[in-house]
C-alpha positions as CSV (number, residue, x, y, z in Angstrom):
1,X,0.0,0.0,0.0
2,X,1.6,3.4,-1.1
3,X,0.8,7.2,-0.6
4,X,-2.0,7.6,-2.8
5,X,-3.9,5.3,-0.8
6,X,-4.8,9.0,0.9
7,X,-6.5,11.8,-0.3
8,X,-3.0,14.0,-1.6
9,X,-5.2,17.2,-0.7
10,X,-6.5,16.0,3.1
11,X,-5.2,18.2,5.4
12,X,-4.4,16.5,8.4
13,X,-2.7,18.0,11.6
14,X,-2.2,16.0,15.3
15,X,-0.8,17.1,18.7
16,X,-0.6,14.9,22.1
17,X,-2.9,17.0,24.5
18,X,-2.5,14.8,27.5
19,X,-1.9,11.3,29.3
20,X,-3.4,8.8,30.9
21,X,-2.0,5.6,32.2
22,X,-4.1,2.5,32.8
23,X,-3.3,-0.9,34.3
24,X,-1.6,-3.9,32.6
25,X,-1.0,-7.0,32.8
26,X,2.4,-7.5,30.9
27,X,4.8,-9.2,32.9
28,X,6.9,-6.6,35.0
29,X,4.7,-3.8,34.3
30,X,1.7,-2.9,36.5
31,X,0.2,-0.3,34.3
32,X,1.0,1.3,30.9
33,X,1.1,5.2,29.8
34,X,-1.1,6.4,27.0
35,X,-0.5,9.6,24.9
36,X,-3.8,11.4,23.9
37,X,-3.4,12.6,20.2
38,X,-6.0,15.2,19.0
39,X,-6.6,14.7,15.5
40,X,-7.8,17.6,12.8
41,X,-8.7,16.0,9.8
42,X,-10.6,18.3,7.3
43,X,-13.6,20.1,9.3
44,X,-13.6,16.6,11.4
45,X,-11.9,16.3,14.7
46,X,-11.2,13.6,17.2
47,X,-8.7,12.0,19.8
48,X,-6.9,8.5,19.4
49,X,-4.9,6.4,22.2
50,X,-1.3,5.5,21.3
51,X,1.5,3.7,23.7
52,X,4.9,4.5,23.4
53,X,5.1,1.3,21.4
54,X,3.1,2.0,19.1
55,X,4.9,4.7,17.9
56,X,8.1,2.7,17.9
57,X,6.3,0.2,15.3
58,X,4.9,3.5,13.6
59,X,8.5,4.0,12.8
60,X,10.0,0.9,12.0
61,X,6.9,0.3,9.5
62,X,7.7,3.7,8.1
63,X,11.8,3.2,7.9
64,X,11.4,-0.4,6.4
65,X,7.9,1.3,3.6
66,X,10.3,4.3,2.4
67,X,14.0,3.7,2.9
68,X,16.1,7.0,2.7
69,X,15.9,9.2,1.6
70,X,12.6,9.8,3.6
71,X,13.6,7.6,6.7
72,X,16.5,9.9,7.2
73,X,14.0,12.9,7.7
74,X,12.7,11.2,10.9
75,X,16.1,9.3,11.9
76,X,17.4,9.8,15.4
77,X,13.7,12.3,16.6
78,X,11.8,9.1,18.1
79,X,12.9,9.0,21.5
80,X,14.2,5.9,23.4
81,X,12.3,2.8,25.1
82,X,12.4,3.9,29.0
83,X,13.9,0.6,30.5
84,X,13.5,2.3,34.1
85,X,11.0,5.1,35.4
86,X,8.5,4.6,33.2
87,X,5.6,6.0,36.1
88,X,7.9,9.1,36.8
89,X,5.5,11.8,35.8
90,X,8.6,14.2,34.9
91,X,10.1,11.6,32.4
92,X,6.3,11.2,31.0
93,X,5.7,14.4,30.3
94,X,9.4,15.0,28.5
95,X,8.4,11.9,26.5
96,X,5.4,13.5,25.5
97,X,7.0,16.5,24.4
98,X,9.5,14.0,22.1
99,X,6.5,12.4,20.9
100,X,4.7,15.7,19.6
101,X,7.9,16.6,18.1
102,X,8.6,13.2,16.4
103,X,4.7,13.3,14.9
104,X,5.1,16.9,13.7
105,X,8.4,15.8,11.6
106,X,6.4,13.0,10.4
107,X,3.4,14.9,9.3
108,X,5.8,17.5,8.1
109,X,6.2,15.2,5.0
110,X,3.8,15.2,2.5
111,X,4.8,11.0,1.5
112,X,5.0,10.0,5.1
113,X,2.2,11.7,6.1
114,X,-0.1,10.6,3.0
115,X,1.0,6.9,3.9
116,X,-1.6,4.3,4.8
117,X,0.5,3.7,7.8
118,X,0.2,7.4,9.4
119,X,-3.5,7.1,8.5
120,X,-4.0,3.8,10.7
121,X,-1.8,5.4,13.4
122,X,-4.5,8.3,13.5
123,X,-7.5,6.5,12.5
124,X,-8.2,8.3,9.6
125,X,-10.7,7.3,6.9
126,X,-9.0,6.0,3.9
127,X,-10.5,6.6,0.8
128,X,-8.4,6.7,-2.9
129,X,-8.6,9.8,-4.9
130,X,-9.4,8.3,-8.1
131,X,-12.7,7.1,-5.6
132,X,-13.2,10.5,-3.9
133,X,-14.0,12.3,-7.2
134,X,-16.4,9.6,-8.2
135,X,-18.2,10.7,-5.2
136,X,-20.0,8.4,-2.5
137,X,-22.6,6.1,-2.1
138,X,-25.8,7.0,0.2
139,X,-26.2,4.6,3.4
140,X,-29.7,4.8,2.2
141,X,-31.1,0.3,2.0
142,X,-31.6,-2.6,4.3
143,X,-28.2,-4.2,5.6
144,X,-27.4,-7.4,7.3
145,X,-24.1,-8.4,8.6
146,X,-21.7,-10.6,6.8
147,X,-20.5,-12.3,9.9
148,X,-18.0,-14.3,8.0
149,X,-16.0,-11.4,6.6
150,X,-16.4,-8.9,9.3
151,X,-13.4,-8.4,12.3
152,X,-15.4,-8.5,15.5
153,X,-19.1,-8.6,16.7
154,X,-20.6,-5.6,18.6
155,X,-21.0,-7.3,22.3
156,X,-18.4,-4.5,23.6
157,X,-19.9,-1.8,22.1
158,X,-23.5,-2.7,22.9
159,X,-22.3,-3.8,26.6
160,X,-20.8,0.2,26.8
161,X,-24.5,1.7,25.5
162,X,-25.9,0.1,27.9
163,X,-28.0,-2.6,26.8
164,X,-29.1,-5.6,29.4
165,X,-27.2,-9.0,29.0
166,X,-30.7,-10.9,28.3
167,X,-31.6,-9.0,24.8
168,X,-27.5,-8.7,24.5
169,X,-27.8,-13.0,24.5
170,X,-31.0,-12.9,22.8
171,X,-29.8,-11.5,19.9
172,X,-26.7,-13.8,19.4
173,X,-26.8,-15.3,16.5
174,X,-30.2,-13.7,15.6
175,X,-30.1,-12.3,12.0
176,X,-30.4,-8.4,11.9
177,X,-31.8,-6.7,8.9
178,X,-31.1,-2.6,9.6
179,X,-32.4,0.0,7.1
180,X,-31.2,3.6,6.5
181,X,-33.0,6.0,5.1
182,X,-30.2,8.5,4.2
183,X,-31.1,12.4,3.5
184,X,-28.2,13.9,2.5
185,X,-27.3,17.0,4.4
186,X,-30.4,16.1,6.7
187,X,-30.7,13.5,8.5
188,X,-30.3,9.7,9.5
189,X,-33.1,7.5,10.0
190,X,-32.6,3.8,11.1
191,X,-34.6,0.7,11.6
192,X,-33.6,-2.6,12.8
193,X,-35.9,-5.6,12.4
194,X,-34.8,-10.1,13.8
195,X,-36.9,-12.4,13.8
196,X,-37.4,-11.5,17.3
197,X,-38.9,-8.4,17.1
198,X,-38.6,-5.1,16.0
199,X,-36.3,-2.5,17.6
200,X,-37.5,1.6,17.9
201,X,-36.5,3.7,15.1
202,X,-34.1,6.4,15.5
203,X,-33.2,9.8,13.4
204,X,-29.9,11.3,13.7
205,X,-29.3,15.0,12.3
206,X,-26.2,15.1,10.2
207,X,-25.6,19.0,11.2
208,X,-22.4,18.5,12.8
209,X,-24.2,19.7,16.4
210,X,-24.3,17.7,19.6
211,X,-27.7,16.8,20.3
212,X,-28.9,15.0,23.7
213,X,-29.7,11.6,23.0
214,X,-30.9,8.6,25.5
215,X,-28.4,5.5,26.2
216,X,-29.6,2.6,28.4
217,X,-31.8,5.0,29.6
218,X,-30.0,8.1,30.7
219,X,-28.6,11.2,29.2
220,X,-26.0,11.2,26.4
221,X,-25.3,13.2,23.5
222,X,-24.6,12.2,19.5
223,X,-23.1,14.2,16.5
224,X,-23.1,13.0,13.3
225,X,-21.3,14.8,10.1
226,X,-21.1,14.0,6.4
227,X,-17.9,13.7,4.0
228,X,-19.6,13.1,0.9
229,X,-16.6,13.5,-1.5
230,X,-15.5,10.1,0.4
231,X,-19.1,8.6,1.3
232,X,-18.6,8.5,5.3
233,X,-21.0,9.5,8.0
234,X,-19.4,9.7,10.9
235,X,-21.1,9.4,14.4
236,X,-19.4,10.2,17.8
237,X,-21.6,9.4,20.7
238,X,-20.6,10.7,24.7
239,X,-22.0,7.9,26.9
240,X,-24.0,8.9,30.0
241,X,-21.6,10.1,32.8
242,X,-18.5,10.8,31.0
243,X,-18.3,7.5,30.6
244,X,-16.3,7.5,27.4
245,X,-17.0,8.2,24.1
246,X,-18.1,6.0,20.4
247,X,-16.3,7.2,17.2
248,X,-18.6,5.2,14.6
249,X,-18.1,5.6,10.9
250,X,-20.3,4.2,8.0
251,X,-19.4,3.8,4.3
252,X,-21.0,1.9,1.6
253,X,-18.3,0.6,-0.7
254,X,-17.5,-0.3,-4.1
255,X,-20.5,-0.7,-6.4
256,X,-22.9,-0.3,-3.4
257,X,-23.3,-3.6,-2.1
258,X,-21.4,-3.7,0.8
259,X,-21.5,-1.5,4.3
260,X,-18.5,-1.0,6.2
261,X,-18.6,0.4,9.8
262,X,-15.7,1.2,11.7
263,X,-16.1,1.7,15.2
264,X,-13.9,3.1,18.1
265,X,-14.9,2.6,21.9
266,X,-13.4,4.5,24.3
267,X,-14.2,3.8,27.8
268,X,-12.5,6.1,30.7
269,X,-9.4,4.9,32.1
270,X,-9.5,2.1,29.5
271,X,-7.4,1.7,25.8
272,X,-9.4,2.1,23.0
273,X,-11.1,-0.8,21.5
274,X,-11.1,-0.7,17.4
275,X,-14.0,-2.9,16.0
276,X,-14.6,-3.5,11.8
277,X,-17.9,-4.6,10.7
278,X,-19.4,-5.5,7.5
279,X,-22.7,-5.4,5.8
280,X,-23.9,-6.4,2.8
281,X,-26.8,-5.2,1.1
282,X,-30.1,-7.5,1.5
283,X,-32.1,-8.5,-1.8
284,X,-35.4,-6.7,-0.8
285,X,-33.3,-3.2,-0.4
286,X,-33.6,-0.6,-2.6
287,X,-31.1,0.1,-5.1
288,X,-27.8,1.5,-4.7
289,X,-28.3,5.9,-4.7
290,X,-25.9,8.5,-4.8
291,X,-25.2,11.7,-3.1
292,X,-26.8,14.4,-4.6
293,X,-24.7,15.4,-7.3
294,X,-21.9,13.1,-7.6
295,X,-20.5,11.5,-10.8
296,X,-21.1,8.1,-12.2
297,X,-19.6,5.0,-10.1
298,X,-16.4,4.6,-9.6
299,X,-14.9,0.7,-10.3
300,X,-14.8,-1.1,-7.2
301,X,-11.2,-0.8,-7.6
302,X,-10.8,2.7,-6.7
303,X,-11.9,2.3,-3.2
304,X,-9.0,1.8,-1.0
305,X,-8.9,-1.1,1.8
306,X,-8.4,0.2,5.2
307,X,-4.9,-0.4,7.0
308,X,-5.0,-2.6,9.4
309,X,-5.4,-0.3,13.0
310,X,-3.2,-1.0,15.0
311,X,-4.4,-3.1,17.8
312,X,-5.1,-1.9,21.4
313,X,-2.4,-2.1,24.3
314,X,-2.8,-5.4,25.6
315,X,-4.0,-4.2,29.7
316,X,-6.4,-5.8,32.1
317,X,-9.4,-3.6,30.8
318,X,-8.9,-4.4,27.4
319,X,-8.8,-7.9,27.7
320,X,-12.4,-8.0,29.9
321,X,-13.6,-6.5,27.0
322,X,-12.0,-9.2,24.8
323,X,-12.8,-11.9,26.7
324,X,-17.2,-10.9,26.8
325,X,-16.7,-10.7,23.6
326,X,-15.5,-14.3,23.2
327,X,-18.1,-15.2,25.0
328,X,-15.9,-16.1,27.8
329,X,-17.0,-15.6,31.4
């Protein structure tokens, strides 16, 4: 995967605003220090998780992708592994600085920073540009999940908004038909029907405002915005409390047949949990529609597969996640 893989004209800028560390369960380490990086991507804004060694394989995949002359432009500004101190809030926060600094040198160069890789690292939609002049598909038609070919199920982020463990069982396994009804520059409407009943519809207004919504039955709040040059709605939802926060971002792909949804959960004092889901489009749905004013397909081809995120910090919260979504207990 090479450079063009992202939009050459995205203008993308990051900063670490703070830290958190959370607990671990790595053998000689009780807990683990993340860096909060604030992302501006376009008029779209939002805040990824990253250990220390995540930037270290950041660079290495970077080093090994480009070679000099390009590697030498970042050579020698990643700082080193802390073998000692690691909890020392002083060291931390110099660290942090380093980090900033490294990221700014990285995004300072238009291949780097156009890489797949850098786009992973800040969980940026990917999206060719041979696709994003083609313009995107609608969400609008009635989606089921393609269990097979999708990366995880949606137990953790259905246990975070709050919904009971009986209808969270219940509807294992239980085929899901959802339905959009997409109004470009409008709003979202969605409807989701099993075999065991028929859940409440719900509209979202793509205006780009925070609106109070209801989770589990108390008070959160849900923005949703557009990006029809590359097809994506994106969703962030703040669960009730300050609990944390959902990312969620919807595409249809290709030739309109299949739904992708890529999905960050955020939970306080926890590492970010990355889910991919896929949905293909049912045979009763409506035909594939365009946004409003966008050209004439673009071959299935020109829509770029997404990097690979890379995978949360490996820490005692994380892996409670992991292991309800196994199914373990």
């Amino acid at each position: 995967m090479n450079s063009a893989d992202l939009l050459d004209d995205v203008a993308v800028r990051a900063r670490i605003v703070s830290t958190s560390n959370v607990a671990c369960e790595e053998l000689f380490r009780s807990q683990i220090t993340l860096y909060h990086v604030q992302v501006q991507h376009n008029d779209l804004a939002h805040v990824v998780r990253r250990r220390y060694s995540e930037f270290r394989l950041l660079h290495d995949a970077l080093a090994r992708e480009f070679g000099p002359p390009y590697a030498n432009l970042i050579a020698g500004l990643l700082p080193p592994k802390l073998v000692i101190g690691n909890a020392d809030a002083e060291l931390i926060a110099e660290r942090m600085t380093a980090l900033a600094a490294y990221l700014s040198a990285v995004l300072a160069v238009p291949a780097l920073s156009r890489s797949a890789r850098v786009g992973a690292f800040l969980a940026l939609p990917t999206v060719s540009p041979r696709a994003s002049v083609a313009g995107g598909w609608l969400l609008t038609g009635s989606w089921t999940p393609d269990e097979a070919r999708s990366r995880d199920t949606l137990e953790p982020l259905l246990q975070a908004m709050g919904t009971p463990w009986a209808i969270r069982r219940m509807l294992a396994g239980v085929k899901i038909v959802t339905t959009y009804d997409h109004a470009a520059g409008g709003s979202l409407s969605e409807r989701a029907v099993s075999t065991v009943g028929e859940g409440a519809p719900n509209t979202i207004l793509l205006d780009g405002v925070a609106h109070p919504t209801k989770i589990g039955g108390r008070d959160g709040t849900v923005r949703a915005v557009e990006r029809p040059e590359a097809g994506v709605v994106r969703i962030e939802t703040t669960l009730p409390g300050g609990a944390g926060h959902v990312v969620d971002e919807r595409r249809v792909l290709g030739s309109g047949g299949e739904l992708e949804r890529t999905i960050e959960l955020t939970l306080e004092g926890k590492p970010p949990l990355h889910l991919h889901r896929l949905l293909v489009r049912t045979q009763e749905s409506v035909a594939p529609q365009r946004w409003p004013g966008a050209e004439s397909a673009a071959p299935a081809s020109a829509i770029a597969p997404r990097a690979a995120a890379a995978p949360p910090p490996t820490g005692r919260c994380w892996r409670c996640l992991r292991c309800v979504q196994a199914g373990d207990k």
